[in-house]
N, C-alpha and C positions, 0 to 999 in steps of 0.2 A: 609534478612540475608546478602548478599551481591549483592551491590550500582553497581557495575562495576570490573572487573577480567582483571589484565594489565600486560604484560609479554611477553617474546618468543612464538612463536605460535611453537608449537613441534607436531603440526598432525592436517589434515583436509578434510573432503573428503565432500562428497555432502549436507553431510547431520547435521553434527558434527565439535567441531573444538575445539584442544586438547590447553591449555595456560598454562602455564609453572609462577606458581607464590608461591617467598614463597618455592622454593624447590618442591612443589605440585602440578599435573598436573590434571587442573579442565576440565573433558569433560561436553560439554555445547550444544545442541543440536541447531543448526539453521536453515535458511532461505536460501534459494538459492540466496535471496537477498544480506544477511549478508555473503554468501558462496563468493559472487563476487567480496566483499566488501575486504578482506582478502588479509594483507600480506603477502609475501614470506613466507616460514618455516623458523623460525631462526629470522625472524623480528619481532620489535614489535607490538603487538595485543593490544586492548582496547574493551573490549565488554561488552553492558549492562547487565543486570542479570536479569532473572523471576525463582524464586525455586517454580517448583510444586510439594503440598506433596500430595500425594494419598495413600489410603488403598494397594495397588498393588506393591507403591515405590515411590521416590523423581525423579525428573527428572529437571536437572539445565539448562535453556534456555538462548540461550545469541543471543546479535544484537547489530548488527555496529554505530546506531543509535538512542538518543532517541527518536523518529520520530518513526521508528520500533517498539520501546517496549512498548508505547504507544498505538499504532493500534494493539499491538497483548491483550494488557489486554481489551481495548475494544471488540476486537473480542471473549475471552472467558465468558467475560460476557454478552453475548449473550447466550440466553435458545437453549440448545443442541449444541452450539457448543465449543468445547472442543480443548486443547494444538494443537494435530495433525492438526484438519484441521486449524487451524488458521495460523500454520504453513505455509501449503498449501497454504492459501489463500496470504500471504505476499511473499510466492515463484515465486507465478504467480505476484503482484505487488507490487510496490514500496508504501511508503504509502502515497505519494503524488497521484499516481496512483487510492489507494484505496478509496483514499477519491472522487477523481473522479469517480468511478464507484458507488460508495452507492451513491452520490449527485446526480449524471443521472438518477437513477435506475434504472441501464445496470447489468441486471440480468442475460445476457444473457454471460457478459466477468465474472462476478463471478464466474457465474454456471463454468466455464473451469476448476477453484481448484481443485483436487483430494481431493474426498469425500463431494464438494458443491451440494449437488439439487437442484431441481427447488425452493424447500418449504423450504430449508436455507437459500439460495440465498434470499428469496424473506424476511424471519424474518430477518438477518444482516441488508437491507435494510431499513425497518419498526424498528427496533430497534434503526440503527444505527445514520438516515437518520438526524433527527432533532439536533443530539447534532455534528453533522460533518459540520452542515449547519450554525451554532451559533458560528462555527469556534471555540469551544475549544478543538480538538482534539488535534494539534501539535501549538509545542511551535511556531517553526520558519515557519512555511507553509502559504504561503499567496493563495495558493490554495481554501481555502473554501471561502475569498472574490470573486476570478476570477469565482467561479463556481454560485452565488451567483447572480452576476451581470451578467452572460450570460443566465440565469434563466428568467432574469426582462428582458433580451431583446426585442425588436421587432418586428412584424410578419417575418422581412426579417430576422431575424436572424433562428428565425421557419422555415422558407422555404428554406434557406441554409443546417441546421441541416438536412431538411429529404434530399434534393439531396447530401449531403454529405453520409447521410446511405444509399443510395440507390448506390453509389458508393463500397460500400464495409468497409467502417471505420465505430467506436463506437462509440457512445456517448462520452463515455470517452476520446476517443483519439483526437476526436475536443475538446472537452475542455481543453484539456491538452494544445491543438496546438492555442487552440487561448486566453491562459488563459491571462490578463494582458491588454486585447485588449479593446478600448474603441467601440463597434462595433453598437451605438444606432443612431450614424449618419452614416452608411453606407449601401447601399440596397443588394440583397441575394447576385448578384453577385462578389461585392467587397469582400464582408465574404468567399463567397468561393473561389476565388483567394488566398488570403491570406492564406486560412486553407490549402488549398493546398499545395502550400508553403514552411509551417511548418510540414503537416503533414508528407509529405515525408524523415523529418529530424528524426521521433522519433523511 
């Protein structure tokens, strides 16, 4: 019904974020993502659209990005999982982010989402994994090549990845830090320099 809602941002709080369009003020439910994402009050706002109609009520969903609104329809088309926690889930990351965690399948930074369990966490992943990995989730995201190719890497990159977790970082978060990296001629301890590096930048 509607494409995208563009206008003065006239109210915003954690969780919602009021736009001013048309004379008509659309409250639009978001992300902590799209929350961060947000102009001043009084400036202008551009936010993507999802209308969900339900037996209960309609509820108008909006995101800074379409990158966002993208991961949030995949996310509800996943069995049992629904508006709220996809919500959740995009709160906790970006969807660059997200895509990294279903490609690792780092169940373990999902499961954090309010309202994710172990047996969601683990269906978003099995549901998600194969079409995030073929890389048509996001238009602009060159993420599912980077995760793709540190996949196919070599035992040192394996052996980097666990002393890197056994330091304390995700899956995810090394890939994110060494996403781009050509790392098939370098052995574990170069990889983890490097990850190191970066990691401590995200």
């Amino acid at each position: 019904m509607f494409y995208y809602i563009k206008g003065p941002l006239a109210f915003s709080d954690l969780t919602c974020a009021v736009i001013e369009a048309g004379g008509v003020g659309y409250k639009m439910t978001v992300s902590q993502t799209t929350h961060d994402a947000l102009p001043a009050l009084g400036k202008e706002a551009k936010l993507y659209t999802y209308l969900a109609v339900r037996e209960d009520g309609i509820e108008l969903f909006g995101f800074a990005t379409m990158d966002e609104l993208a991961a949030f329809k995949l996310l509800i088309g996943v069995s049992g999982v629904g508006p709220k926690v996809a919500i959740s889930v995009l709160s906790l990351l970006t969807p660059q982010k997200f895509t990294a965690v279903v490609c690792s399948e780092d169940k373990k930074t999902l499961g954090k989402a309010s309202g994710v369990g172990a047996k969601t966490a683990a269906r978003i992943i099995l549901e998600l994994k194969d079409k995030m990995s073929a890389g048509v989730v996001f238009s602009d995201s060159t993420m599912n090549a980077d995760v793709a190719v540190a996949n196919e890497s070599s035992s040192e990159f394996a052996d980097a990845m666990d002393a890197l977790s056994v330091l304390g970082f995700t899956r995810a978060d090394i890939l994110v830090a060494l996403r781009g990296v050509d790392t098939s001629k370098m052995n574990a301890e170069e990889i983890i320099k490097l990850a190191m590096k970066k990691l401590v930048k995200i």
